[in-house]
PLY file of the C-alpha trace (Angstrom):
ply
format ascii 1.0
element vertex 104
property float x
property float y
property float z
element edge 103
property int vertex1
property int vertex2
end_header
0.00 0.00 0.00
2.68 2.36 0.92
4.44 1.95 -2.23
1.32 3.94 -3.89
1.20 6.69 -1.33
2.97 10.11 -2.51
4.33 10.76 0.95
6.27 7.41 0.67
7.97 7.84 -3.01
11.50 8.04 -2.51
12.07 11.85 -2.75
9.31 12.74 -0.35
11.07 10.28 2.04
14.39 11.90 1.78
12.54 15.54 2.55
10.96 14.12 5.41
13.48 11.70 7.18
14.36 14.94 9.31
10.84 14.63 11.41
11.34 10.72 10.87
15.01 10.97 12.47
13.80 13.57 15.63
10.96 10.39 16.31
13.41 7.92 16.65
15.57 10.28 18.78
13.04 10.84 21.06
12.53 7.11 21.20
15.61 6.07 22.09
15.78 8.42 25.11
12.31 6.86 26.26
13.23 3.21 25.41
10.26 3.21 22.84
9.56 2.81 19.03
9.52 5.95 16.69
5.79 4.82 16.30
4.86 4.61 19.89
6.47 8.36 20.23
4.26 9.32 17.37
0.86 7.90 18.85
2.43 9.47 22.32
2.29 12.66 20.94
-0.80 12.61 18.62
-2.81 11.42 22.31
-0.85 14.39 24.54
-2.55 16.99 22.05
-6.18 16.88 23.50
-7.97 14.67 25.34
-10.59 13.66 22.55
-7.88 12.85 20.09
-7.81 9.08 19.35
-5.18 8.04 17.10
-6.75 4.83 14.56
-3.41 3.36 13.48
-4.27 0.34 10.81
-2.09 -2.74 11.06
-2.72 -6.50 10.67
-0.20 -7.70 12.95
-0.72 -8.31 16.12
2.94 -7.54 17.56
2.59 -4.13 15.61
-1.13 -3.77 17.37
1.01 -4.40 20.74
3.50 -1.91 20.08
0.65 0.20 19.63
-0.72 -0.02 22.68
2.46 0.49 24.25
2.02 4.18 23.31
-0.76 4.37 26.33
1.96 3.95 28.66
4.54 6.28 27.34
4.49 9.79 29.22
5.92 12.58 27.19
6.62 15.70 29.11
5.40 19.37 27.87
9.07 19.95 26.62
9.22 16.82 24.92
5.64 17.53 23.70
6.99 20.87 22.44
10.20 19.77 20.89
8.14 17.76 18.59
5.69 20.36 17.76
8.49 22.84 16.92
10.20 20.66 15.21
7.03 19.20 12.72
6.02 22.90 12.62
9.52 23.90 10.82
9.41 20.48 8.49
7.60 21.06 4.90
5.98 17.81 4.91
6.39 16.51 1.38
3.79 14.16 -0.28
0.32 14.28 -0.71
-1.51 11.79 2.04
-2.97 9.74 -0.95
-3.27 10.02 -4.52
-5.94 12.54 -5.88
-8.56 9.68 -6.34
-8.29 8.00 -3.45
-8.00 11.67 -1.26
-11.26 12.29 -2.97
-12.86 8.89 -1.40
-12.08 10.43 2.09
-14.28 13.52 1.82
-12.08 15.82 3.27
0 1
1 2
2 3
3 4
4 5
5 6
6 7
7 8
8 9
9 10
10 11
11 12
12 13
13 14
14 15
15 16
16 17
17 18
18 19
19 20
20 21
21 22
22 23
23 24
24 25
25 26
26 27
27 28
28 29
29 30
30 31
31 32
32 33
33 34
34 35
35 36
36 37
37 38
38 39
39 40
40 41
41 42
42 43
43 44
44 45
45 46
46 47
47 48
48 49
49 50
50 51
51 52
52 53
53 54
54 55
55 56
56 57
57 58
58 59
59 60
60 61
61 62
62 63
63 64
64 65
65 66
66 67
67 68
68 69
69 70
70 71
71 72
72 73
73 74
74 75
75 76
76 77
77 78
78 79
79 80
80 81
81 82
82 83
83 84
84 85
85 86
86 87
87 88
88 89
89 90
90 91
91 92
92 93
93 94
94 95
95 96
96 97
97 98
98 99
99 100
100 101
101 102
102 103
C-alpha cells in the first residue's frame, strides 16, 4: 500500500526523514519505538484525540498499545511540535482519487 502513497515515493522520504530521524531520537531516550512516540504525541494533544493506526499484525497492534503507557513531558511535547512545525511535509496523504474517497 505504501508503495502507492505520494508521501512514501523516494524523494518525499528523503525531505521528510528529518521529522522521521527527531521520532526515533526521542525514542531512544524513552526506550520506545519511533511509532509509539508518534501515537504518544498525537494522544498528549487533546484529550478527545484518538489516534486509529491500521495494522494486521498483532505484535505491531502491541507496540501500539504500548504508546498508552509512554508519558511525554510538555518539553518533549513541544520539541516535537516545533520541530514538525519547521518540516515542509512533502507528499500528498494519498493520490488525488483516493483523497477524494475520504471527503475531506
Amino acid at each position: 500500500m505504501r508503495r502507492n502513497l505520494p508521501r512514501f515515493q523516494a524523494d518525499a522520504l528523503d525531505a521528510n526523514q528529518t521529522l522521521v530521524e527527531l521520532l526515533a531520537e526521542v525514542a531512544r531516550e524513552k526506550d520506545a519505538t519511533p511509532a509509539q512516540i508518534a501515537l504518544a504525541w498525537l494522544l498528549a494533544q487533546r484529550s478527545w484525540i484518538v489516534p486509529i493506526p491500521g495494522t494486521t499484525k498483532i505484535h505491531r497492534l502491541k507496540e501500539n498499545i504500548g504508546a498508552l503507557d509512554i508519558d511525554l513531558g510538555p518539553e518533549e511535547v513541544a520539541r516535537i511540535t516545533r520541530a514538525a512545525d519547521q518540516i515542509d511535509i512533502q507528499g500528498a496523504r494519498y493520490p488525488e482519487a483516493m483523497e477524494q474517497m475520504t471527503g475531506l
